[in-house]
N, C-alpha and C positions, 0 to 999 in steps of 0.2 A: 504494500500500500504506500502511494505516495505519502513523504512529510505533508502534514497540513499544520498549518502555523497558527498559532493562538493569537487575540487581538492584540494580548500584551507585547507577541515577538514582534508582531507589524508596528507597533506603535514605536518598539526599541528601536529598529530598523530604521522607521522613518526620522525618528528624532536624533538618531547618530547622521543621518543627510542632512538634515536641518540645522545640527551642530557644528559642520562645517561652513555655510557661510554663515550663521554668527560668529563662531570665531572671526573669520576674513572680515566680517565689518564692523565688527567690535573692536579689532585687532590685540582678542586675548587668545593671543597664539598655544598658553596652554593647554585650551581647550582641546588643540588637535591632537594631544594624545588620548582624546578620549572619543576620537574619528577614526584613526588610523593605526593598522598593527605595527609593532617598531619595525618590521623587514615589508612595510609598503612598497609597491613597484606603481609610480605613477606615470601615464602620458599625455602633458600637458603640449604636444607638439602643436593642438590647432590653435591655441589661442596666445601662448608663448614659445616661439619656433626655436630659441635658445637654451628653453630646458624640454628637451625633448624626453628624456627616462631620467624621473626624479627615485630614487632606490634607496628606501630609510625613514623613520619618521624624525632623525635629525637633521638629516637633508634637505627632508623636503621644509623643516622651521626653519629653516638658515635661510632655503631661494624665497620664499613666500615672504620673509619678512624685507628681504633687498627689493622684493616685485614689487609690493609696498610701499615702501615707503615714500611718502609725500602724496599716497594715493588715497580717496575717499573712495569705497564702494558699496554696493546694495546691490544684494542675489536675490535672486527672486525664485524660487522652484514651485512645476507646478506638476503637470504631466506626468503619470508614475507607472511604472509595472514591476513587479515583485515576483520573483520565481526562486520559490526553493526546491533541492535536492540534495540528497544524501551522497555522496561519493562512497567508492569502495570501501571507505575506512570509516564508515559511518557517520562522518562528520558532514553537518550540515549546512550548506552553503547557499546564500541567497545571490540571485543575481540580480540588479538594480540598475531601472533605465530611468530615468528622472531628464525632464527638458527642468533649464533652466535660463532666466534672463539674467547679463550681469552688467551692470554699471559701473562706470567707473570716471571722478572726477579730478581733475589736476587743474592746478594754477598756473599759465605761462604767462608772466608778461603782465603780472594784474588781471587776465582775462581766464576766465573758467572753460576749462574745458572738457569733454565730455563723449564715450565710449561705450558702445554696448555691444554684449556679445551675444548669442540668442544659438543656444545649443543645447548641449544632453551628458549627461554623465554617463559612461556605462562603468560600473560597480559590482567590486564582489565581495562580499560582508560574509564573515563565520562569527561564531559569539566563541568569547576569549574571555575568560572570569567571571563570568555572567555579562559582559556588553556585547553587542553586533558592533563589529571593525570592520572597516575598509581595509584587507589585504590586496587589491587591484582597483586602479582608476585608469578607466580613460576620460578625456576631454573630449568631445566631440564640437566641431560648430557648424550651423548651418549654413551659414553666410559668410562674407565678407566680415569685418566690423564696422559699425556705422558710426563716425566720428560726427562729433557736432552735430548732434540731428537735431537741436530745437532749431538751427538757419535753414530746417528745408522746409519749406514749404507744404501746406497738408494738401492732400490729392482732393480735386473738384468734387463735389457732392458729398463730403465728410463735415 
């Protein structure tokens, strides 16, 4: 019989996703040890092409905080699906597709400026001392990023 997950494992689950961007706009970096397992393997290639395989949850507080800094942001997750399974060794494994929006604001120049990225996590969370971790992330994004969008204009009949 497949795992069938209890409302409490789905709530764990989703509030270990939810705990990652709070940390990022909170910028209580602690909290990512309570997202991520210490031997994470992240790929952040779509949305930062310079850390392409982030490997470690010390690594990845050391880039995240350099990515940051001087940056204001606001995640937004909406879009969700949840799949568990048991592997050979009994252990059970969730897999996690989450869209999410990400904002991000900088000051150049006295002028505000402004970034969104509008993508998908894919996730694979095992529970480790009773929490659900992130031992794999990827980034995904669907677009381009879209710089400066309050100067565009809104499309006719909106």
């Amino acid at each position: 019989m497949p795992y069938q997950p209890t409302a409490s494992t789905l709530n764990a689950v989703r509030n270990t996703l939810s705990n990652y961007c709070i940390a990022l706009d909170t910028k209580n970096f602690s909290l990512l040890h309570s997202v991520f397992t210490k031997d994470v393997v992240c790929d952040y290639t779509a949305v930062s092409p310079t850390n392409p395989s982030i490997i470690g949850i010390e690594k990845f507080l050391e880039r995240i905080q350099i990515i940051l800094e001087g940056r204001i942001t606001q995640h937004a997750l909406s879009t969700q699906r949840l799949e568990f399974s048991e592997d050979e060794g009994e252990e059970v494994v969730c897999d996690a597709m989450t869209y999410f929006i990400a904002n991000t604001f900088t000051t150049e120049d006295g002028e505000l400026n402004h970034v969104s990225v509008f993508g998908y996590y894919v996730d694979k969370l095992k529970e480790v001392g009773g929490k659900w971790l992130i031992f794999e992330r990827k980034v995904n994004s669907f677009h381009p990023r879209i710089k400066n969008s309050s100067t565009i204009a809104p499309s006719p009949g909106y």
